[in-house]
C-alpha positions as CSV (number, residue, x, y, z in Angstrom):
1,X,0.0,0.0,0.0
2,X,1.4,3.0,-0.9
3,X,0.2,6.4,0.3
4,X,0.3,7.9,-3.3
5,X,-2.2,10.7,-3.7
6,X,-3.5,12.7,-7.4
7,X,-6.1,14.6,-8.7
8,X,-7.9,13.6,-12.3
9,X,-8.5,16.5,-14.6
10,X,-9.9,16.4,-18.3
11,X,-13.0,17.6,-20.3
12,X,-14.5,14.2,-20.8
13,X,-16.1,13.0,-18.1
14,X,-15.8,9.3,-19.1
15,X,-11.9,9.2,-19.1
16,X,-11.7,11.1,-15.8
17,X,-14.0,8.2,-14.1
18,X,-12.1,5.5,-15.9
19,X,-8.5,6.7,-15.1
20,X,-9.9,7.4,-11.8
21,X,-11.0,4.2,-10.8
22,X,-7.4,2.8,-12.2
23,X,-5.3,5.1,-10.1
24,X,-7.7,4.0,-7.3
25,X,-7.0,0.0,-8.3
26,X,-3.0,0.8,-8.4
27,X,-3.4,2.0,-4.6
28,X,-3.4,5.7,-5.6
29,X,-6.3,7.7,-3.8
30,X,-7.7,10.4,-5.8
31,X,-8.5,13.1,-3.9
32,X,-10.6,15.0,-6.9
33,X,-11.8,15.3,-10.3
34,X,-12.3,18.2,-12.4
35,X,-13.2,19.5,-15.8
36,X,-11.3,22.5,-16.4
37,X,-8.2,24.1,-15.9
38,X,-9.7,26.2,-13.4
39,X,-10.6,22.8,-11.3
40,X,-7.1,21.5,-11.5
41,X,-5.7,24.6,-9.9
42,X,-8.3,25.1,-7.2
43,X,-8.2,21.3,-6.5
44,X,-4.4,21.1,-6.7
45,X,-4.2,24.0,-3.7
46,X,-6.8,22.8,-1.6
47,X,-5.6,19.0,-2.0
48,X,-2.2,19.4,-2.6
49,X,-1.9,15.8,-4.3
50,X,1.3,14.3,-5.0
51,X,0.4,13.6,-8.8
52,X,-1.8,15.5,-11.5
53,X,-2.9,13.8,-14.0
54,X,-4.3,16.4,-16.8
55,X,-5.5,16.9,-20.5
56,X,-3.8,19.4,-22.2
57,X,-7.3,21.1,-24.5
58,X,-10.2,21.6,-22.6
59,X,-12.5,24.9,-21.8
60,X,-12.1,27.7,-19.8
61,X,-8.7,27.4,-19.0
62,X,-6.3,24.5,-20.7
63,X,-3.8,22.3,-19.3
64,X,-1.1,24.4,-20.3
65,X,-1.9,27.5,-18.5
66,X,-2.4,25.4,-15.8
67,X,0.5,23.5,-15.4
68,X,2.4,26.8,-15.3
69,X,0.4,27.7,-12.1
70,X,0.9,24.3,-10.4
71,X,4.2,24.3,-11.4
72,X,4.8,27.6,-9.6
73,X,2.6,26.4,-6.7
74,X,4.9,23.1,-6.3
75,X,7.7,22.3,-8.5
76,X,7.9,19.0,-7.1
77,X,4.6,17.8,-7.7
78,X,4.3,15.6,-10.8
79,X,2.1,16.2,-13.3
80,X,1.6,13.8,-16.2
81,X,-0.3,15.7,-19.2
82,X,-2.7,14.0,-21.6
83,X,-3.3,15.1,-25.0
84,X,-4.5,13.7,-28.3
85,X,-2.6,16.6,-29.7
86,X,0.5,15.0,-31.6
87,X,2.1,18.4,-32.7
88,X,6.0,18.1,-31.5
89,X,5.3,22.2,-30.6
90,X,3.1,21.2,-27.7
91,X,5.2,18.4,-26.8
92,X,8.4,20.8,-26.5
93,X,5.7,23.1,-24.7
94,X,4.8,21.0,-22.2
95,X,8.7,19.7,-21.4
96,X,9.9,22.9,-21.3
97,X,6.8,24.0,-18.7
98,X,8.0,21.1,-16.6
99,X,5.6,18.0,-17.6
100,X,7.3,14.8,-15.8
101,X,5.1,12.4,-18.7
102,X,2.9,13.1,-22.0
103,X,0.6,10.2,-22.4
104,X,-1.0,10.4,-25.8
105,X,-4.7,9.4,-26.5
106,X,-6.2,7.1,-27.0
107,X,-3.9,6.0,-23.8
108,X,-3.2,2.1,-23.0
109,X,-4.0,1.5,-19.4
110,X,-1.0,-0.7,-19.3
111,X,1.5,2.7,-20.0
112,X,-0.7,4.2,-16.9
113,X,-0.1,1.2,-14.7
114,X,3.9,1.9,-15.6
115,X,3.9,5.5,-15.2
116,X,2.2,5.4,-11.8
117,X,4.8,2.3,-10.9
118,X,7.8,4.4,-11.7
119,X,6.5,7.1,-9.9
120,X,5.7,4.5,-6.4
121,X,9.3,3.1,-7.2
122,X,11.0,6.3,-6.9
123,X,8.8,7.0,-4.0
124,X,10.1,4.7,-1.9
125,X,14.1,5.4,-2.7
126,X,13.7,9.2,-1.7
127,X,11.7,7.8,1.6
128,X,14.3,4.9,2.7
């Protein structure tokens, strides 16, 4: 068990639930979900969750934007991005703004299930 914590935030409510419950079957507790950039950033302050999880295009305010403020907030926090956008500018974009992973839709739950064990295994080296 570990004591892994992350928010879920993205436009469509269906991936949100889905990669919810899967962070919740890999012993990760999600503390919230949100729809907009706008929910990530409220959510990330008032939770203050180890991992993000977030698309990069959705209303109000996008991922991008909000990864900047997160990543000002908490430059240790890792944020994976999501995005069907396959441009190499966004990719550079959201490297340069600090991204730890860019999972690319339609995502393979499998690549999840590593990303979230790299991020436990590393855990538990900086806590030993």
């Amino acid at each position: 068990m570990t004591n892994e914590t992350a928010i879920v935030i993205d436009d469509d409510y269906d991936i949100t639930g889905i990669l919810s419950e899967l962070l919740e079957s890999q012993g990760v507790r999600v503390l919230g979900m949100g729809y907009t950039g706008v929910d990530a950033i409220h959510l990330f302050k008032t939770q203050l969750p180890k991992m993000v999880f977030m698309d990069v295009h959705m209303p109000i305010k996008d991922g991008i934007s909000a990864l900047k403020e997160i990543k000002k907030i908490s430059s240790k926090s890792i944020v994976i991005m999501i995005t069907g956008d396959t441009s190499s500018l966004v990719e550079e974009q959201l490297q340069t703004l600090g991204a730890d992973s860019i999972i690319h839709k339609p995502f393979r739950m499998k690549n999840i299930i590593q990303i979230i064990k790299e991020i436990q295994k590393h855990s538990t080296i900086m806590t030993t």
